[in-house]
C-alpha positions as CSV (number, residue, x, y, z in Angstrom):
1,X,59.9,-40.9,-28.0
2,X,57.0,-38.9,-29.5
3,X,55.8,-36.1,-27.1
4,X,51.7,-36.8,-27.0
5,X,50.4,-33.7,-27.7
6,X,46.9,-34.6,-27.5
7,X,44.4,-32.5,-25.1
8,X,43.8,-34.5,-21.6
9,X,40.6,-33.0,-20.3
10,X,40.1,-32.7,-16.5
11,X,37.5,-33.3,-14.2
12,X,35.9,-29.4,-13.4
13,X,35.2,-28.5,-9.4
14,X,32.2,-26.2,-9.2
15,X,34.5,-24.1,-7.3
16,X,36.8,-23.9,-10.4
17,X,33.5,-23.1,-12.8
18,X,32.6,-20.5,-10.2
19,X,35.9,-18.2,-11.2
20,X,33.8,-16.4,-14.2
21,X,31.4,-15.4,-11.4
22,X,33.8,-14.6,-8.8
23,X,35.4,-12.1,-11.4
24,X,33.0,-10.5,-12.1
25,X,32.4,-9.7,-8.5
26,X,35.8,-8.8,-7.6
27,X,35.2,-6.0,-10.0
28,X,32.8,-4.4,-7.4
29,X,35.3,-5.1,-4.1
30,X,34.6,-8.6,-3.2
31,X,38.1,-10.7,-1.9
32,X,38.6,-14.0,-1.2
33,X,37.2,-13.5,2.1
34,X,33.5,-12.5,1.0
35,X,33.0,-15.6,-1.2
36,X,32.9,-17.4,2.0
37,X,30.1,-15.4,3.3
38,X,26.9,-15.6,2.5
39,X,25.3,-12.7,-0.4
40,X,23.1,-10.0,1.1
41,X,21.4,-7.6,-0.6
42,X,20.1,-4.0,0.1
43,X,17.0,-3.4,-2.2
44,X,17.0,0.3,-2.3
45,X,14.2,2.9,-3.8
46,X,16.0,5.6,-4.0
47,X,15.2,8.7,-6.1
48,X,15.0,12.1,-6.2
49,X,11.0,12.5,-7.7
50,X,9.7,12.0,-4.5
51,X,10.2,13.6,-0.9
52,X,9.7,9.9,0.3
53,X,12.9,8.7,-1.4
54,X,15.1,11.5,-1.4
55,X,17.1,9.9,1.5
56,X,16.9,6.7,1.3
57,X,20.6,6.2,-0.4
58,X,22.4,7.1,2.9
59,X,19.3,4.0,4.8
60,X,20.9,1.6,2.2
61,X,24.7,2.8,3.1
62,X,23.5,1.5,6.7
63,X,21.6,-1.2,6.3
64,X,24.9,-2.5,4.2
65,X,27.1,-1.7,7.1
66,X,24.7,-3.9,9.3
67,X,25.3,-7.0,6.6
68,X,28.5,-6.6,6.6
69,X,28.8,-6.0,10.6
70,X,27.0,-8.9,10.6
71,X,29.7,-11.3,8.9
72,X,27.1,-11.0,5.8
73,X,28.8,-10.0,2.0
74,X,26.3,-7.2,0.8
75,X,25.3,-5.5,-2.4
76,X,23.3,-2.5,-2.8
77,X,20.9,-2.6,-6.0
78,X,17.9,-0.1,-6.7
79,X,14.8,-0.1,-7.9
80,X,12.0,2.8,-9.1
81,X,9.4,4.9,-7.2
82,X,6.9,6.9,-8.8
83,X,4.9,9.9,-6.3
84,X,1.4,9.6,-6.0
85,X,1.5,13.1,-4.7
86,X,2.9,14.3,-8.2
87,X,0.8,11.9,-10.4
88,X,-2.2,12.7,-8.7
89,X,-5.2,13.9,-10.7
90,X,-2.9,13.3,-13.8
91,X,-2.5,11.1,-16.6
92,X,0.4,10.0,-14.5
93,X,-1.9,8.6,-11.6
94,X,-2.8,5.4,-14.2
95,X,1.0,4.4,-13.9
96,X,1.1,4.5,-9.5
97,X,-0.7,1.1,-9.1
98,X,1.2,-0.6,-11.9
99,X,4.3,0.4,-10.2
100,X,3.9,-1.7,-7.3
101,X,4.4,-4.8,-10.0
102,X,7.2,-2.9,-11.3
103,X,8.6,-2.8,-8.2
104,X,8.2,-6.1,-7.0
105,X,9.3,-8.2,-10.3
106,X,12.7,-5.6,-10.3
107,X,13.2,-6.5,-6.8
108,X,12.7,-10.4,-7.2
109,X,13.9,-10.5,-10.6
110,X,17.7,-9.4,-9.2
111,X,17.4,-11.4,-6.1
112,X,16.8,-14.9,-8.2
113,X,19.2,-13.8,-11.2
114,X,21.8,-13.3,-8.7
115,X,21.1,-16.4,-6.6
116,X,21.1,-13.5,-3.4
117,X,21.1,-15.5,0.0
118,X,19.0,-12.8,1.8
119,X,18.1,-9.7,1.3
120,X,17.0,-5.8,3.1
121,X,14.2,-3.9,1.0
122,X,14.3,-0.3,1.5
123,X,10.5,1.8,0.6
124,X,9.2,4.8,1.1
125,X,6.1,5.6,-1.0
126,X,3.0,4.2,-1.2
127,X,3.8,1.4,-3.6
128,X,7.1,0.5,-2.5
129,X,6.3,-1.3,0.8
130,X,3.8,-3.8,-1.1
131,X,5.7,-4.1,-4.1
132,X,8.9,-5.1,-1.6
133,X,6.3,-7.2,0.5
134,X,5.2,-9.1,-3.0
135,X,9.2,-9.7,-3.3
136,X,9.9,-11.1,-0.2
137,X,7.0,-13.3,-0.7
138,X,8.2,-14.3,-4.2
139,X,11.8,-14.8,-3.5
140,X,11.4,-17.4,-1.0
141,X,14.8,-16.4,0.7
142,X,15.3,-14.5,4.5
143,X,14.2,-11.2,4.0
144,X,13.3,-7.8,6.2
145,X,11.3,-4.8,5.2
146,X,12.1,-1.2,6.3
147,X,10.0,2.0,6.0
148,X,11.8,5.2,5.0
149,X,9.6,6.9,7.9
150,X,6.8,9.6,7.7
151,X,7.8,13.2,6.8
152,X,7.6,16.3,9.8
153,X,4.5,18.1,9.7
154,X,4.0,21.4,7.9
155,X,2.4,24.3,9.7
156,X,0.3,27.4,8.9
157,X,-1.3,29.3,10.8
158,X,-1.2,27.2,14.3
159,X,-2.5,24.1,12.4
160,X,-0.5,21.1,10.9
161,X,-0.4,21.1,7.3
162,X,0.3,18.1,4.9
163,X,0.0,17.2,1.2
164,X,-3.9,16.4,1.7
165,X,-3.9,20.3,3.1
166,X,-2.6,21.5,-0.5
167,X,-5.5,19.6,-2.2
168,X,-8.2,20.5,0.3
169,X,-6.9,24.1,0.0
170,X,-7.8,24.3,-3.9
171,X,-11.2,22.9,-3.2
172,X,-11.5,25.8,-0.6
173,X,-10.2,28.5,-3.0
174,X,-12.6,27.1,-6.0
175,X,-15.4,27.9,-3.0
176,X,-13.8,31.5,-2.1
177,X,-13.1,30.2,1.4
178,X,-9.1,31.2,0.7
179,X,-7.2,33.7,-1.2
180,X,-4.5,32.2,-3.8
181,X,-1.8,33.5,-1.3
182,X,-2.8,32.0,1.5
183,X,-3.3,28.5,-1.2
184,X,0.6,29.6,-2.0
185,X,1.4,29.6,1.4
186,X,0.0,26.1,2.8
187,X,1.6,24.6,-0.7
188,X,4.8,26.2,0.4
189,X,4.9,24.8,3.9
190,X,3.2,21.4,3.2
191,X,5.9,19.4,3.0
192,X,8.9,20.4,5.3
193,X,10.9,17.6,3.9
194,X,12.0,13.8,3.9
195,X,10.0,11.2,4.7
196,X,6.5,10.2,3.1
197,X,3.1,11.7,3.8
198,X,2.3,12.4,7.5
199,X,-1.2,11.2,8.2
200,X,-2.7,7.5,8.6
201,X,-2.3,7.6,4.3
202,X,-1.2,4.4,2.2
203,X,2.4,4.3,3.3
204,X,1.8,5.0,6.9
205,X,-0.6,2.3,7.0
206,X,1.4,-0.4,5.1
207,X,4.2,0.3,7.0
208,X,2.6,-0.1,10.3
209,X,0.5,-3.3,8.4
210,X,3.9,-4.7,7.6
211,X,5.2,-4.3,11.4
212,X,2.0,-6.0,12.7
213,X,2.9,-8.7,9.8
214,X,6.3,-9.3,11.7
215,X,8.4,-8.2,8.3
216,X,9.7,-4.9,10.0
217,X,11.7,-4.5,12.8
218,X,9.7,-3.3,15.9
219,X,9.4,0.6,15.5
220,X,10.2,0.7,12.1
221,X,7.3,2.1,11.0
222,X,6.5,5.0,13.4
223,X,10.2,6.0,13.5
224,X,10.7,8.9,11.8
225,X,12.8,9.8,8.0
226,X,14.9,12.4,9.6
227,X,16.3,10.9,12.7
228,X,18.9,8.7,14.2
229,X,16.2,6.4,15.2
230,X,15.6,6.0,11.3
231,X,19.7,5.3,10.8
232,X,19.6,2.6,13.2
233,X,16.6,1.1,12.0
234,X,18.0,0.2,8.8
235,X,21.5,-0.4,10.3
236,X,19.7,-3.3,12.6
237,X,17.5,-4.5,9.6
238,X,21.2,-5.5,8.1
239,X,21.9,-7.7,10.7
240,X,18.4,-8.9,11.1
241,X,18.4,-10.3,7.6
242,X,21.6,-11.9,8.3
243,X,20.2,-13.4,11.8
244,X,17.3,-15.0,10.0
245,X,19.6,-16.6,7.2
246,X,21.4,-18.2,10.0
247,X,18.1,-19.6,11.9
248,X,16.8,-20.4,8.7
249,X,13.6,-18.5,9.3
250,X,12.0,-17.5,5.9
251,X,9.1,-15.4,4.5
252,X,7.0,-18.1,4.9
253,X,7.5,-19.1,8.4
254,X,6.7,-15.4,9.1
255,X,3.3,-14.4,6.5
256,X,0.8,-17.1,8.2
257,X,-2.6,-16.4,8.0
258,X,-2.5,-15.5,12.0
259,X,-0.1,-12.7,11.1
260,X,-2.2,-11.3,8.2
261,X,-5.4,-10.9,10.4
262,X,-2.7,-9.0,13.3
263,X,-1.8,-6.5,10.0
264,X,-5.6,-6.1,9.3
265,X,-6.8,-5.7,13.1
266,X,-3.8,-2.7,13.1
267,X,-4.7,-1.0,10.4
268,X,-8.9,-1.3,11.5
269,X,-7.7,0.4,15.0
270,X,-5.6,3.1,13.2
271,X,-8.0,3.7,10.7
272,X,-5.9,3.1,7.9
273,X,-6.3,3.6,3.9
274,X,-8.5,1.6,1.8
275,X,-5.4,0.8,0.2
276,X,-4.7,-2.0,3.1
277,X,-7.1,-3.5,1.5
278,X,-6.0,-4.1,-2.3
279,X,-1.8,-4.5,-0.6
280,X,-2.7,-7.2,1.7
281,X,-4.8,-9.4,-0.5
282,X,-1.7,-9.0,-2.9
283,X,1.2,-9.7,-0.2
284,X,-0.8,-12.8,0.8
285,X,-1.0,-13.9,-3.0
286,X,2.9,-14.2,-3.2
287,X,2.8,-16.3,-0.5
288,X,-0.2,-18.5,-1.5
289,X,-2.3,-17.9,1.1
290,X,-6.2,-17.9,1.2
291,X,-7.1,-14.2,1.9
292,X,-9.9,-12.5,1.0
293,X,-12.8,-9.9,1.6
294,X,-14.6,-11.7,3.6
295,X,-11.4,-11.9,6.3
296,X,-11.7,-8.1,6.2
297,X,-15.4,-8.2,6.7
298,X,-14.9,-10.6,9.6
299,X,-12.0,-8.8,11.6
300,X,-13.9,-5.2,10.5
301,X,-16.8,-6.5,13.0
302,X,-14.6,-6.6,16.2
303,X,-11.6,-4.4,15.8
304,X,-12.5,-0.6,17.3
305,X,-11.0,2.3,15.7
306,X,-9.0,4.0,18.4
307,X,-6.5,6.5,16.6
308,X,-7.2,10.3,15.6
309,X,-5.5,10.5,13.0
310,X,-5.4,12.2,9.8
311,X,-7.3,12.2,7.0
312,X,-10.4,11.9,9.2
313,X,-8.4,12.8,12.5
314,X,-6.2,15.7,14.0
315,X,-2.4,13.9,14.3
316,X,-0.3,12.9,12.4
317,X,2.3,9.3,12.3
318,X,4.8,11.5,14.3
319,X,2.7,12.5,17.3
320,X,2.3,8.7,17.5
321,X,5.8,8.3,17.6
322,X,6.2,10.6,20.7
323,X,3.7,8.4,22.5
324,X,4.9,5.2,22.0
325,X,4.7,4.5,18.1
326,X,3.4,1.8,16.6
327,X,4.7,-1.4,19.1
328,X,3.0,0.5,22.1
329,X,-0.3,0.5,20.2
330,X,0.0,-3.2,19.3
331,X,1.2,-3.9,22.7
332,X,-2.5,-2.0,24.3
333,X,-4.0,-4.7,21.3
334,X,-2.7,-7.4,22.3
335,X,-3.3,-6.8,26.0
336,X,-6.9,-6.1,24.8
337,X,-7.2,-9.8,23.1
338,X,-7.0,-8.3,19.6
339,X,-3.7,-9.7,18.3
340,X,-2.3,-13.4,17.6
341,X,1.3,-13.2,19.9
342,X,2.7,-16.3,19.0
343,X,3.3,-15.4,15.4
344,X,7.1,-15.4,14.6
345,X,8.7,-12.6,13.5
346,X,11.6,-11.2,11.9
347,X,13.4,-10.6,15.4
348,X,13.3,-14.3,15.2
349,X,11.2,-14.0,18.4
350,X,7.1,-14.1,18.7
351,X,4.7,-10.9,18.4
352,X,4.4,-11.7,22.4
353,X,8.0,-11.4,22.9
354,X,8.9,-8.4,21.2
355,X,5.7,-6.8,22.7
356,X,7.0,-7.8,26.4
357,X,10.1,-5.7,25.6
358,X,7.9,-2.6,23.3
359,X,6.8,0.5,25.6
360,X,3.3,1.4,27.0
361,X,1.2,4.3,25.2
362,X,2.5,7.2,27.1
363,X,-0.1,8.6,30.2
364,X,-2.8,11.2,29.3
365,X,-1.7,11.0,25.4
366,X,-5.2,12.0,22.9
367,X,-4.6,10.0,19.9
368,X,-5.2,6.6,20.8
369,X,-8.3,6.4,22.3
370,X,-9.1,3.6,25.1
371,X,-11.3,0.9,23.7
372,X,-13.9,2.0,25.5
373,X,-14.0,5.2,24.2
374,X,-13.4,4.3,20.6
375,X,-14.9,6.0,17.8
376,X,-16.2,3.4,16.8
377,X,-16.6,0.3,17.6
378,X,-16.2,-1.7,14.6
379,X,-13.2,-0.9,11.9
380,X,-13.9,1.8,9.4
381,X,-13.0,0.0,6.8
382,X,-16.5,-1.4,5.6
383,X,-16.7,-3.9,2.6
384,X,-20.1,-3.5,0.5
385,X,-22.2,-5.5,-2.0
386,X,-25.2,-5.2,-4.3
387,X,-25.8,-5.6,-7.1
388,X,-23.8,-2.5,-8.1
389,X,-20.7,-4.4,-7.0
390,X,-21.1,-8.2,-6.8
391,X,-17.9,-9.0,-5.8
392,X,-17.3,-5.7,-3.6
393,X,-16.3,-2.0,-2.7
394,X,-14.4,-0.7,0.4
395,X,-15.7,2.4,1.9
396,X,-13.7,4.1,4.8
397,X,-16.4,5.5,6.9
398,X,-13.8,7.1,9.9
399,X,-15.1,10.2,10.4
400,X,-18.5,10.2,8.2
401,X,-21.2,10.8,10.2
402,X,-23.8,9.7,7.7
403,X,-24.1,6.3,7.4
404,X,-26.8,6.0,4.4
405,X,-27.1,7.8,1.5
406,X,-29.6,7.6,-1.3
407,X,-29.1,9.9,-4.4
408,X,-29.7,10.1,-8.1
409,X,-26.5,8.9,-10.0
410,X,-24.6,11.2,-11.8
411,X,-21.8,9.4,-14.0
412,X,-18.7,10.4,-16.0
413,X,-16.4,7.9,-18.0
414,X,-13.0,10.2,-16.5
415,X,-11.8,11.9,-13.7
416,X,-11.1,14.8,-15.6
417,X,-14.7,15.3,-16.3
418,X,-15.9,14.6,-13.1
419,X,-13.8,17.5,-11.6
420,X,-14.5,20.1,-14.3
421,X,-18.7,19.1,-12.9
422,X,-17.5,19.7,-9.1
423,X,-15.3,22.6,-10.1
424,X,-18.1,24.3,-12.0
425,X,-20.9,23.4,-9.4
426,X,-23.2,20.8,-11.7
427,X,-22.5,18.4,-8.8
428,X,-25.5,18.8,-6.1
429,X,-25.8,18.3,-1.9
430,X,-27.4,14.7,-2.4
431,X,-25.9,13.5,-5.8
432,X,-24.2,10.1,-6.5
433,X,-20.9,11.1,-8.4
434,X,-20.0,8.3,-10.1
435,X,-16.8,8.1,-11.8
436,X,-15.8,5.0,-13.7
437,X,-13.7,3.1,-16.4
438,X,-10.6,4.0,-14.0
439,X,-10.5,-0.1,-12.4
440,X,-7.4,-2.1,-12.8
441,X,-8.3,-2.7,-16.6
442,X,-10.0,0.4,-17.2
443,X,-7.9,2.8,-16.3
444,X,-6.0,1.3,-16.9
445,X,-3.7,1.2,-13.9
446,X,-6.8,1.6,-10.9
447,X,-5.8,5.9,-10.5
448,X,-6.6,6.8,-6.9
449,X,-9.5,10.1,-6.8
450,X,-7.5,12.1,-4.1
451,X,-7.6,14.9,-6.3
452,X,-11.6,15.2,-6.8
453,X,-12.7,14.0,-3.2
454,X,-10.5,16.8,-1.5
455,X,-12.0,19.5,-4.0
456,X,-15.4,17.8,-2.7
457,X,-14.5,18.5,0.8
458,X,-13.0,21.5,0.4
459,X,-16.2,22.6,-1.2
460,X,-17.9,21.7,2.0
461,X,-19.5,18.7,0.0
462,X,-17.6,15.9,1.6
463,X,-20.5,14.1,3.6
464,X,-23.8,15.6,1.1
465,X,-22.5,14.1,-2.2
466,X,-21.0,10.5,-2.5
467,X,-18.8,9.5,-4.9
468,X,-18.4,6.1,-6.1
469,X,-15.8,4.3,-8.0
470,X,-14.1,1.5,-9.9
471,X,-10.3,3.3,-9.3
472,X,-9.2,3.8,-5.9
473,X,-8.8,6.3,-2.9
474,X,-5.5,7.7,-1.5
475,X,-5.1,7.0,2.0
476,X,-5.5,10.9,2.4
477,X,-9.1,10.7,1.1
478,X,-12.4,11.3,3.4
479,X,-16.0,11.5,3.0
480,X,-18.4,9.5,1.5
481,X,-16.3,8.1,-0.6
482,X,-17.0,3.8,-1.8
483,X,-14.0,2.8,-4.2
484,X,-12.7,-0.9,-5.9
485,X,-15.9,-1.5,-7.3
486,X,-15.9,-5.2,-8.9
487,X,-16.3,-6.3,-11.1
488,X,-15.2,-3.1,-12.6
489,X,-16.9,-1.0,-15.5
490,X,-14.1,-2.3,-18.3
491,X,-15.1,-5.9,-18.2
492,X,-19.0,-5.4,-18.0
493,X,-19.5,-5.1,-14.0
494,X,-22.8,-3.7,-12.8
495,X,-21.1,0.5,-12.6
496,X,-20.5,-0.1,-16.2
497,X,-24.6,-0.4,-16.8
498,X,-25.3,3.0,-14.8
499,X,-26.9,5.8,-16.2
500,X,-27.6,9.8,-15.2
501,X,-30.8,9.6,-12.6
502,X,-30.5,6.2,-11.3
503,X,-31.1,6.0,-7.8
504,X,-28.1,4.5,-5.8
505,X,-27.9,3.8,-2.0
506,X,-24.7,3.2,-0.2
507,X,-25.4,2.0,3.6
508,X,-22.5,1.4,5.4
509,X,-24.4,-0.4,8.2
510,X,-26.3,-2.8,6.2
511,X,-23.0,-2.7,4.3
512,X,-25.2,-2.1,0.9
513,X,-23.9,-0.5,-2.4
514,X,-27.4,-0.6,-4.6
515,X,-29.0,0.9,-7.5
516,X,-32.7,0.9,-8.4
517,X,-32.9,-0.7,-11.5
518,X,-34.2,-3.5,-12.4
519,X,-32.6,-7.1,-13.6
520,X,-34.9,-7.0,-16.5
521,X,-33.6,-3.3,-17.5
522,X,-30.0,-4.5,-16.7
523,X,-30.1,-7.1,-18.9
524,X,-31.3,-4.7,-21.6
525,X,-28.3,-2.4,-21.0
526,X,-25.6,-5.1,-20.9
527,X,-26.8,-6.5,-24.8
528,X,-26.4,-2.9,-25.8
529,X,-23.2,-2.5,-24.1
530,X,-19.5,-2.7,-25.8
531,X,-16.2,-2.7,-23.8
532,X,-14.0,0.0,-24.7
533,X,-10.5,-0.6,-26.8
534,X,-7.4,-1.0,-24.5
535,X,-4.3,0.5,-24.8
536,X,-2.3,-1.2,-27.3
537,X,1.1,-0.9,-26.3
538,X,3.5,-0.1,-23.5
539,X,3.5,-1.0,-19.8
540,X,0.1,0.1,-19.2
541,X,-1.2,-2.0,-22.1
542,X,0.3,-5.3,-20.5
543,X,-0.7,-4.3,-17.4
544,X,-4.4,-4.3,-18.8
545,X,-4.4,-7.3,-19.9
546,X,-2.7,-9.1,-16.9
547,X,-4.4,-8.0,-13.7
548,X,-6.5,-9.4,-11.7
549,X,-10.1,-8.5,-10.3
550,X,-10.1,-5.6,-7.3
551,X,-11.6,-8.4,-5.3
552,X,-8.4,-10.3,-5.8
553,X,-5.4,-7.8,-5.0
554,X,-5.1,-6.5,-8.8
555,X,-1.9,-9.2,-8.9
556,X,-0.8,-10.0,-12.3
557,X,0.5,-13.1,-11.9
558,X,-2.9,-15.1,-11.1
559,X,-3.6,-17.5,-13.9
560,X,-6.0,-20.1,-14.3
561,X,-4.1,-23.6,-15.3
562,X,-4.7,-24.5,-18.8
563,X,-6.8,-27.5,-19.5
564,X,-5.2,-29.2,-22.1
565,X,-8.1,-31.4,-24.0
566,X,-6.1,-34.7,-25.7
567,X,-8.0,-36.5,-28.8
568,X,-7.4,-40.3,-28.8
């Protein structure tokens, strides 16, 4: 009998077509145990250019040990961070906002290619909490956010010193108000060591934005870098993510639109960066939900600011911490009528809940003032419009006592040629520095003006010149200081059309960004005008070329459908 030696194919389990995967994974320490669990990761930021990150590989080592505590099979993957400390008034600064982008399609791009269950995200500087945030909202799968925690205070001299100190400082040395070794000094004691910058700046306030959102643990964003508090933080968010993978709570269920106006109505009371702004109008994108200026304008009108906090303030995120943090603040908020408690959170319990069990602003503390002794009573954070921003500015008016401002315009195209005016005293008490061509498309890349309004202020010129923009702020800036001008200069807006000696008014009460020329002479000035070439290659070119409006988050991903015309 002939042996039949022909090939008999067989029916395939997906188990079975799973080994090639399952190989691959035993390479990295998975058994036979893990593939029945469900995939966690641990999105880490990691790296050593930054103070803000330097420690973040031992968070990831814990927040893994929570997974995997858990009954959760985790992997620890990284992604980048860029300082805006370092980058600021640089060439560098153009590539901080386009980080955040970076950051977030890294982050979701290893989450969906490796069909991830759930997943911990890890930031510490400015752009890693919203480029985690626009992750989470992407992936669509259980997810938990935790801050890397603020860095201890410097000191010199009695006072507390932080990065903001360093750039004030060579404002006050350009004046003759310090010697170079005392300038050597508060730069050597500025920053003491882990952990990002101390005051109510951009990662501060989008970590305390993302609590109030319900995507942090409570605490997480007051804790700490360098303490055990930190440790546990992170250890918890492990479990956490695998908690919500089990109740099937996702993203979604969490980011309503109730939970985006808590994150605003915190950051109005703590007088947070202008930042909050631009990140939240982003994090709500990912999520496809409806927010826009004219929520920030809305809650702005009823939220006091109660904290006295740096930039505009004397403390810093860790005297909050000793009082009560962040959850005692919201708690005092939500007692007050200011916050939505039923919003879910990642605790898998409400707002109200976890507020039941937060503690109470500790007795006689200074920094968080009672709302009837607020400084002010509406949010600092002011949206304009005029017809020198159409589709609106943010100002940040804590701790400006002049709230109008009319002043002939005095404009440069860069930065760098604004500064060399300030540092070489061409800039006058009563001038309108403008500075423009540094939007989203412009810059490109939006660079934040940290560098120039400290030497402003340091000068003694923060409240008797104003400077306008089309870039951005860093959460450290004060003054009288109007940023995200849109549309911006690059694609025509209004800023684009100024010239030297036009009169401009900025009113923060009639919320009015204005300059005196007329439509007819407008018009004149747009026929004549050109835009300038974009880069042409590179991530700063595609950057250009893909973000969005101010006015609309400066996400990248916001297309208009195509219309598709058929002949017959």
């Amino acid at each position: 009998m002939t042996k039949d030696l022909r090939i008999r194919s067989k029916a395939i389990s997906d188990d079975i077509r799973r080994a090639p995967n399952r190989a691959m994974l035993r390479a990295v320490g998975f058994t036979d145990e893990d593939f029945q669990k469900p995939m966690i990761g641990v999105a880490s930021t990691w790296s050593e250019v930054t103070p803000c990150n330097i420690h973040i590989d031992d968070l990831a080592v814990k927040a893994k040990e929570g997974v995997k505590d858990a009954g959760g099979a985790p992997l620890i993957f990284n992604t980048i961070t860029v300082s805006d400390g370092i980058s600021m008034g640089t060439p560098g600064m153009r590539y901080s906002l386009p980080s955040r982008d970076v950051i977030a399609d890294s982050i979701e791009t290893v989450v969906g290619a490796e069909n991830l269950d759930a997943f911990v995200a890890i930031g510490g500087c400015d752009k890693n909490m919203p480029g985690c945030m626009i992750a989470i909202g992407r992936s669509e799968v259980p997810a938990v956010f935790v801050y890397g925690g603020t860095i201890a205070a410097g000191h010199h001299d009695g006072k507390k010193l932080d990065i903001v100190s360093v750039f004030e400082g060579v404002g006050q040395y350009n004046k003759g108000d310090v010697s170079e070794a005392e300038l050597k000094h508060i730069e050597c004691n500025a920053c003491p060591g882990s952990g990002s910058c101390g005051g109510m700046y951009t990662a501060n306030t989008m970590a305390s934005a993302i609590e109030a959102l319900g995507m942090s643990l409570p605490g997480s964003s007051s804790n700490p870098a360098e303490t055990e508090l930190k440790v546990e933080d992170c250890y918890k968010a492990g479990q956490a993510a695998y908690q919500l993978l089990e109740k099937g709570i996702y993203p979604k269920d969490i980011m309503t639109k109730e939970a985006f106006e808590n994150a605003i109505t915190v950051v109005m009371a703590l007088g947070g960066s202008t930042n909050a702004v631009l990140h939240l109008l982003a994090i709500a994108h990912s999520v496809d939900l409806d927010l826009t200026l004219e929520d920030f304008d809305r809650i702005q009108k009823k939220v006091p600011h109660l904290a006295d906090l740096k930039p505009s303030g004397k403390y810093v995120m860790e005297d909050l911490h000793k009082i009560g943090g962040v959850p005692a603040v919201m708690k005092y908020l939500y007692e007050q009528g200011y916050l939505h408690g039923d919003c879910l959170t990642v605790t898998g319990k409400t707002l109200a809940e976890n507020l039941a069990e937060a503690p109470s602003l500790v007795d006689g503390q200074e920094i968080i003032k009672p709302i009837d002794a607020a400084f002010r009573k509406t949010g600092p954070l002011v949206i304009l419009k005029g017809n020198l921003a159409p589709s609106g500015a943010v100002a940040k008016v804590s701790g400006v006592k002049v709230t109008r401002h009319t002043g002939p315009a005095r404009v440069f195209n860069t930065e760098e040629e604004a500064t060399q005016a300030v540092l070489k005293d061409e800039i006058k008490e009563g001038d309108v520095l403008v500075i423009r061509y540094e939007g989203p498309k412009g810059g490109p890349g939006m660079p934040e003006m940290l560098s120039i309004s400290a030497i402003l202020v340091g000068k003694g010129l923060g409240e008797s010149v104003a400077l306008l923009t089309d870039g951005r702020f860093s959460g450290g800036t004060h003054g009288l200081v109007v940023g995200h001008i849109a549309p911006e200069a690059q694609v025509g807006g209004p800023i684009g059309l100024l010239q030297n000696d036009d009169l401009v008014t900025i009113d923060s009460q009639t919320q009015e960004i204005t300059m005196e020329v007329s439509e007819a002479e407008l018009e004149r000035r747009r026929q004549q005008w050109t835009a300038p070439p974009l880069r042409d290659k590179g991530v700063l070119s595609k950057y250009a070329r893909l973000v969005s409006c101010a006015s609309k988050g400066a996400v990248t991903d916001l297309f208009e459908e195509e219309k598709v015309k058929v002949n017959s």
